[in-house]
N, C-alpha and C positions, 0 to 999 in steps of 0.2 A: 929722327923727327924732333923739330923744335918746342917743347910744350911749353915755352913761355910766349908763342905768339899767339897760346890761345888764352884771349882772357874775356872774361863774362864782362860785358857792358854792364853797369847797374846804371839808371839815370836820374838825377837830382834834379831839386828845381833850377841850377844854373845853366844844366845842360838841356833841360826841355822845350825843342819846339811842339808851341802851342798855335793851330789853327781856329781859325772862324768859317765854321759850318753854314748854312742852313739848310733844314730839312723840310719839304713843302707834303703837311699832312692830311691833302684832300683827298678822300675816299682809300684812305687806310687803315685798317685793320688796327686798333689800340694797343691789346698786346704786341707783337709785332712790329707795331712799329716802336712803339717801348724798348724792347731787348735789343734793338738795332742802335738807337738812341741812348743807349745804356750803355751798349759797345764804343760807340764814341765817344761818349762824354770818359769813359775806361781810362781810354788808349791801348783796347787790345788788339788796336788791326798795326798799328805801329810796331818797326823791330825793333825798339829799345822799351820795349813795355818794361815797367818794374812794378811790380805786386804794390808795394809801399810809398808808392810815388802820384802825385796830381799831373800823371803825363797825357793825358788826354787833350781832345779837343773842346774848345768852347761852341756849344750846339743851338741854335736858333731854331725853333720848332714855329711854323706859320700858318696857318688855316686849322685851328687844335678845334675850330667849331665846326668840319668837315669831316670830323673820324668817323668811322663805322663798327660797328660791334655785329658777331655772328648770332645766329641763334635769336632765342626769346632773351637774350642778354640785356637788354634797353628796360626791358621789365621783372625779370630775376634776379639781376647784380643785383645785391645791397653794399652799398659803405655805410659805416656802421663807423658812430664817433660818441668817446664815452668820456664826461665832462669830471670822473671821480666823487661825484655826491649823489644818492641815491634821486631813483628816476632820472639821471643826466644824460642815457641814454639817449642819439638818435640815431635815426634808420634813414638812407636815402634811397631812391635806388636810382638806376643810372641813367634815366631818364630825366631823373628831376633832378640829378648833378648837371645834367647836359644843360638845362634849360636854365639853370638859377650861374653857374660857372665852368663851362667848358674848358678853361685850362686848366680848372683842378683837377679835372679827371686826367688828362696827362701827365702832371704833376707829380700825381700820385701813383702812378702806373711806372715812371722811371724811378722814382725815388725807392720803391720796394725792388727794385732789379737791381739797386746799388750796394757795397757795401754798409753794414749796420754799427757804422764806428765813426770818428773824427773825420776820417779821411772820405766817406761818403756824404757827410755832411758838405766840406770841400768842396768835392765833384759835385753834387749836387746844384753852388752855388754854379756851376760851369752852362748852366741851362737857362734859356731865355726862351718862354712860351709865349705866343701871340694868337688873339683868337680868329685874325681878319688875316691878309696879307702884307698888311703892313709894320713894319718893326724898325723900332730905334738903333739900329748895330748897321745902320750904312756906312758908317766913317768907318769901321772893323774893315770894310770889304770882303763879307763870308761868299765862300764859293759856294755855289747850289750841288747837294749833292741826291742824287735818285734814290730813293732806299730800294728796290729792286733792286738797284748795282750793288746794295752790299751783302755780305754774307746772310 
């Protein structure tokens, strides 16, 4: 048996292909669609994933003012933002996120599903939310993807 024809791919930025997504987030679930959106922006469904690599894809998120939350979630979530000087505290909840900016609560639902280093900073930048159906990345030509189809 030949074991120099096995060798571990690692992938670099010269050898990463990078696609243009979008994902159309009418009457989907937040979390969930989150960690799907987290998977892509990765590049965990790709076989040359590399842990230490920006080999993902670039993810266009569009209707982010049509998501749903389960439960009494719309009135329990809190975010909770602390400015460092006493009483800088605020409280939102996710109701009055929805209504005051809709794609921050996406925003902030992929960004916590990423890694907590330089490189999810990165990935991070790989995310384009829109709150209507309309979005600036038509010269990209992202393909439409179902999140049902994906894992």
């Amino acid at each position: 048996m030949d074991t120099l024809s096995y060798k571990t791919v690692s992938a670099n930025a010269a050898t990463v292909d990078k696609d243009w997504v979008i994902v159309d987030a009418q009457n989907e679930t937040l979390g969930r669609l989150a960690s799907k959106v987290a998977f892509l922006i990765r590049g965990k469904h790709k076989t040359n994933f590399t842990p230490h690599v920006d080999c993902g894809d670039n993810v266009v998120v569009i209707n982010a003012g049509k998501i749903k939350l389960t439960g009494n979630k719309w009135d329990e979530k809190k975010y909770i933002s602390y400015s460092g000087y006493p009483g800088g505290q605020k409280v939102a909840t996710a109701a009055e996120v929805m209504a005051k900016n809709p794609i921050k609560m996406v925003e902030k639902s992929v960004k916590g599903m990423l890694p907590k280093n330089k490189l999810g900073s990165a990935l991070f930048r790989n995310l384009y939310v829109y709150e209507g159906a309309e979005h600036q990345q038509e010269a990209q030509q992202p393909k439409e993807i179902k999140v049902s189809d994906l894992k």
